[in-house]
N, C-alpha and C positions, 0 to 999 in steps of 0.2 A: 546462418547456421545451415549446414548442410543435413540430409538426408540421413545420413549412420550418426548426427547427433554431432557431427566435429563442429568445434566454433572457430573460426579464422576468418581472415580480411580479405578481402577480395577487390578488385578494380569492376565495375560494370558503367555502364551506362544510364546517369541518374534517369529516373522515371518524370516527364511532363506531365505540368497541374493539366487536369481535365476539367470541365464545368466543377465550379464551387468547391475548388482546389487548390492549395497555393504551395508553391516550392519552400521551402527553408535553408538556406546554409545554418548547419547545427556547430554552435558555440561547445558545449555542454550537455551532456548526458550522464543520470545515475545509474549504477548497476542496482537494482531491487531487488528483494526475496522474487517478487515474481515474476522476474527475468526466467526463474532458473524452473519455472514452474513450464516454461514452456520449453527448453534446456532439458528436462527430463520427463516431456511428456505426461506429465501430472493432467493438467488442463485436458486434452484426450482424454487419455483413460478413464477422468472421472465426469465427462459427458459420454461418452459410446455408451455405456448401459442403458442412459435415461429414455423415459419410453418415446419422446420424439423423433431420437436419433437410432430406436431399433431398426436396425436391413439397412440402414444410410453408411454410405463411403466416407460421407463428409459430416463428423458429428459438427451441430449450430450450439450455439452458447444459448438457444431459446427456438420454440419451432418454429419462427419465422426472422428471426435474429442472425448475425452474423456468423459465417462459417469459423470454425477452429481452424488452423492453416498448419498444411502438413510442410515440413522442410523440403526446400529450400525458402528462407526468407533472411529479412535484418532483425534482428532483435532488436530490443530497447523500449519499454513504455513510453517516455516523457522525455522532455530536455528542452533547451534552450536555444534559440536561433533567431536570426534576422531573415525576414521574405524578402525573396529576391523577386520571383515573378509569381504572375496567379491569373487560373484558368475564367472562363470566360462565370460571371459573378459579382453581382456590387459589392459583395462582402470581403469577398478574398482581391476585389482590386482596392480596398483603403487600407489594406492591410500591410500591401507593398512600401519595402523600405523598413517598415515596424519591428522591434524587437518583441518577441513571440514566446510563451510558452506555449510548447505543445507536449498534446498525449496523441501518440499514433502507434499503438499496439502492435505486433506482428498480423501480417506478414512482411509492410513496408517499413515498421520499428523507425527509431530514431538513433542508432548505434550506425549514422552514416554520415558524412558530409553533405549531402543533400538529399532531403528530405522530403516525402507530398504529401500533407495529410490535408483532411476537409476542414476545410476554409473555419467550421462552427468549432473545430477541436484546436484556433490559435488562438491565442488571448493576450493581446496587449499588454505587456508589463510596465508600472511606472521607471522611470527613469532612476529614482534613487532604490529601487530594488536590483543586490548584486546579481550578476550571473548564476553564484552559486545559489543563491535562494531560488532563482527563476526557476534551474534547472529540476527541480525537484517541487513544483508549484501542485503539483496533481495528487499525486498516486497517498504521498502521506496526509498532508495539511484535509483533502478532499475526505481520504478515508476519515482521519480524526473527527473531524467535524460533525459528518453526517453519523458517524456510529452514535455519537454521544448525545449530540443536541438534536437529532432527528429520531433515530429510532432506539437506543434507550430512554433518551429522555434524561438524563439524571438530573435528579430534584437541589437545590442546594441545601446542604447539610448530609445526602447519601454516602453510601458509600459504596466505591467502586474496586473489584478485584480485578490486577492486570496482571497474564503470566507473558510470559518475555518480557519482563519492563526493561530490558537494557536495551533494546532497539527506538530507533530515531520518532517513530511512530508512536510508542510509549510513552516518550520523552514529552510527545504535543501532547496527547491524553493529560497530562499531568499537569501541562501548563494549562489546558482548559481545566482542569477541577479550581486550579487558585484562580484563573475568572469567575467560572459560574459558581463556585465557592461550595465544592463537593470534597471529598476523601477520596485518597485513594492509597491501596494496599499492594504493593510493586511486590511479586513475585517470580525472583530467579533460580537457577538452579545453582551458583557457585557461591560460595563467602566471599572470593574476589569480587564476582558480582555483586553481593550487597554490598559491598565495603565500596564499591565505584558508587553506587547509588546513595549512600547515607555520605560518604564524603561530598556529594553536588547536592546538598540538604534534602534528602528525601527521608523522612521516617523512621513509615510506617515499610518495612521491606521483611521477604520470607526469604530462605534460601534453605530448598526443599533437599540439596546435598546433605544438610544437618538437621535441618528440622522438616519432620512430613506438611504439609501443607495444612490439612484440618487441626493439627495440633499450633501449627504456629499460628493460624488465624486466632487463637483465642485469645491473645494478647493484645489484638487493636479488636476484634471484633466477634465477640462470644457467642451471640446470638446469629451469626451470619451476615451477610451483606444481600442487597437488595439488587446489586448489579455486576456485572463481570463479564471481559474480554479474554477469549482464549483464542491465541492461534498458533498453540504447542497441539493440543489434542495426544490422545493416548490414553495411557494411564493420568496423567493429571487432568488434562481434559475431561475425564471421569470423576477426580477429586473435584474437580470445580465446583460442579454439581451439588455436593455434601456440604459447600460453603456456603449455599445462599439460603437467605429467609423463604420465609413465604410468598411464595406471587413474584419470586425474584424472577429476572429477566439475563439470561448470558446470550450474549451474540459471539459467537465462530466463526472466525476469519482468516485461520490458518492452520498449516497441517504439518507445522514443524519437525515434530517429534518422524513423521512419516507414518504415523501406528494409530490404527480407526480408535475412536472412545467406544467404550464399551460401557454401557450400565442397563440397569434395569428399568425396564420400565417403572416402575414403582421409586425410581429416584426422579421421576417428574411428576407421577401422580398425588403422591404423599403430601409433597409442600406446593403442589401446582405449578410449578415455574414451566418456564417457557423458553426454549433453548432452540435459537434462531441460527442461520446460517446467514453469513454477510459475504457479498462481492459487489465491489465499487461501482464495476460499469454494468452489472446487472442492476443494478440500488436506482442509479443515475439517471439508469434508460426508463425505469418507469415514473418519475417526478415531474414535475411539470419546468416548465421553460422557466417561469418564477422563482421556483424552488432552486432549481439549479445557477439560476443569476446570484441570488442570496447569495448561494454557496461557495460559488466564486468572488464575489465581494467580501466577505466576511473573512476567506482566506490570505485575499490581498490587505486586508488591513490587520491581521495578526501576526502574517509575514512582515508589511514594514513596522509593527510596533516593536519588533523580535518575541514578541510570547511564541512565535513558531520558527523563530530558528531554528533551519539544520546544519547539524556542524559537520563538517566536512574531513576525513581522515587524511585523502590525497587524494591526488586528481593523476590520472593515468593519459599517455596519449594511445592511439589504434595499436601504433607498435610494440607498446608495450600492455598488447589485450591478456595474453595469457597472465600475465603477472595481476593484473586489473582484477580479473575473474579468482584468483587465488585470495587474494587479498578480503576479497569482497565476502567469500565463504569464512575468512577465518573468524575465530570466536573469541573472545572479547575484544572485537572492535569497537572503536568507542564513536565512529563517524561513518558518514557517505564514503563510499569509491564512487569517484567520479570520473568518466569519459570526455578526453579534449577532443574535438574534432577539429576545430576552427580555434583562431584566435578571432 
């Protein structure tokens, strides 16, 4: 991505692993919501105020954490590739030859043919795991997991309110409640969209186009819900809020709508709840090494069992990036846009 924000391909000269760094030729990359987060300068704008990064050029995602990276860079979170060579490191030399997922955020992204991220950000995929599961092993399976079974917590028999439930991320949300044996209430804003959803057996579903939200919850859940994922924000981000019990817990993880939540203090004070903000590799960086093993273990075995399949819409190559990125914004897509780099 350049500088005025244009996104195109370019020929450069791939970058050499340096200590505890390994090359990748990249198979497979997803386009994500939060490709476009760095695409429209979101990520920016919403560090420059915080008080770390007051007088600073270079806002940090934390004040001694990693710089935001102004354009020129590659996009891309995560994706899928075989190491070809790796910088001086015992880690990243057993790695060589290995089929790889990786997360290697901008500025060096994974939306390239070759790739360098640190040696601790590849992870060996089994052999019977496809490409297209690899290529998307991080950003959703990692988010799902940890929002639910780390910092909600949801108990079995709860229940959980999700708005965007038609996104792939949702989709896991849902398969972890029929593990851990929880509820969950999928809230979209189209009829089309609930009718995708109640046709792939889901429910309990709102569809806030016909019915307001607080009004539809009282048909699965009268009293409120004790837990809830919002990453629309706005006005319904605001409605959430109205939905939950007491002592309820909603964790925010996205800023869809574009448009701040607005409520009163006294919609937290009243029933107590606790209205948390979530990001992944903020979440991650402070866990311990253990925690984070689990976490990747646990994703590897709910990806090959399929409870976390992602399904895939199409798969784009580089030349065909504009059409990629169109596709990936449109709405009611029912799968991944996926990036070929490599066969």
């Amino acid at each position: 991505m350049s500088g005025d924000g244009t996104i195109s391909v370019r020929e450069r000269e791939p970058d050499a692993p340096g200590r505890g760094e390994v090359q990748v030729r990249m198979r497979l990359a997803p386009i994500n919501p939060s490709d476009f987060n760095f695409v429209n300068g979101t990520y920016r704008d919403a560090l420059a105020p915080l008080a770390w990064n007051r007088g600073k050029d270079e806002p940090r995602y934390a004040p001694e954490g990693d710089v935001c990276p102004a354009p020129p860079y590659a996009l891309g979170g995560e994706g899928v590739g075989v190491v070809e060579s790796a910088g001086p490191g015992w880690w990243g030399a057993r790695l060589v030859g290995k089929r790889v997922a990786v997360v290697a955020p901008p500025p060096r992204g994974t939306w390239q043919e070759l790739a360098c991220v640190d040696a601790g950000r590849a992870i060996p995929v089994p052999a019977a795991m496809p490409d297209e599961q690899a290529a998307s092993f991080f950003v959703n399976p990692l988010t799902a997991l940890a929002m639910v079974r780390h910092v909600l917590r949801v108990p079995r028999g709860g229940w959980l309110l999700q708005t965007a439930a038609g996104s792939a991320l949702s989709s896991m949300v849902r398969a972890l409640a029929k593990e851990d044996g929880f509820f969950v209430i999928a809230v979209v804003r189209s009829a089309a969209g609930a009718d995708r959803l109640r046709a792939g057996g889901v429910e309990a579903v709102i569809a806030t186009d016909e019915t307001p939200l607080s009004e539809g919850l009282q048909r699965y859940a009268p009293n409120g819900v004790g837990y809830a994922l919002d990453c629309v924000g706005g006005p319904l981000g605001a409605e959430v809020l109205r939905c939950m019990r007491p002592a309820g817990h909603v964790l925010s993880y996205g800023t869809l709508s574009g448009e701040p939540v607005s409520f009163s203090p006294r919609d937290l004070i009243m029933p107590t709840l606790r209205y948390e903000g979530f990001y992944l590799p903020g979440w991650l960086a402070r866990q311990s090494m253990l925690t984070r093993l689990r976490l990747i273990r646990d994703a590897i075995r709910l990806i090959n069992n399929g409870t976390f399949a992602t399904p895939v819409q199409a798969t784009y190559t580089l030349d065909q990036l504009d059409e990629a990125l169109a596709a990936a914004q449109r709405t009611g897509r029912t799968g991944k846009i996926l990036l070929r780099l490599a066969d």
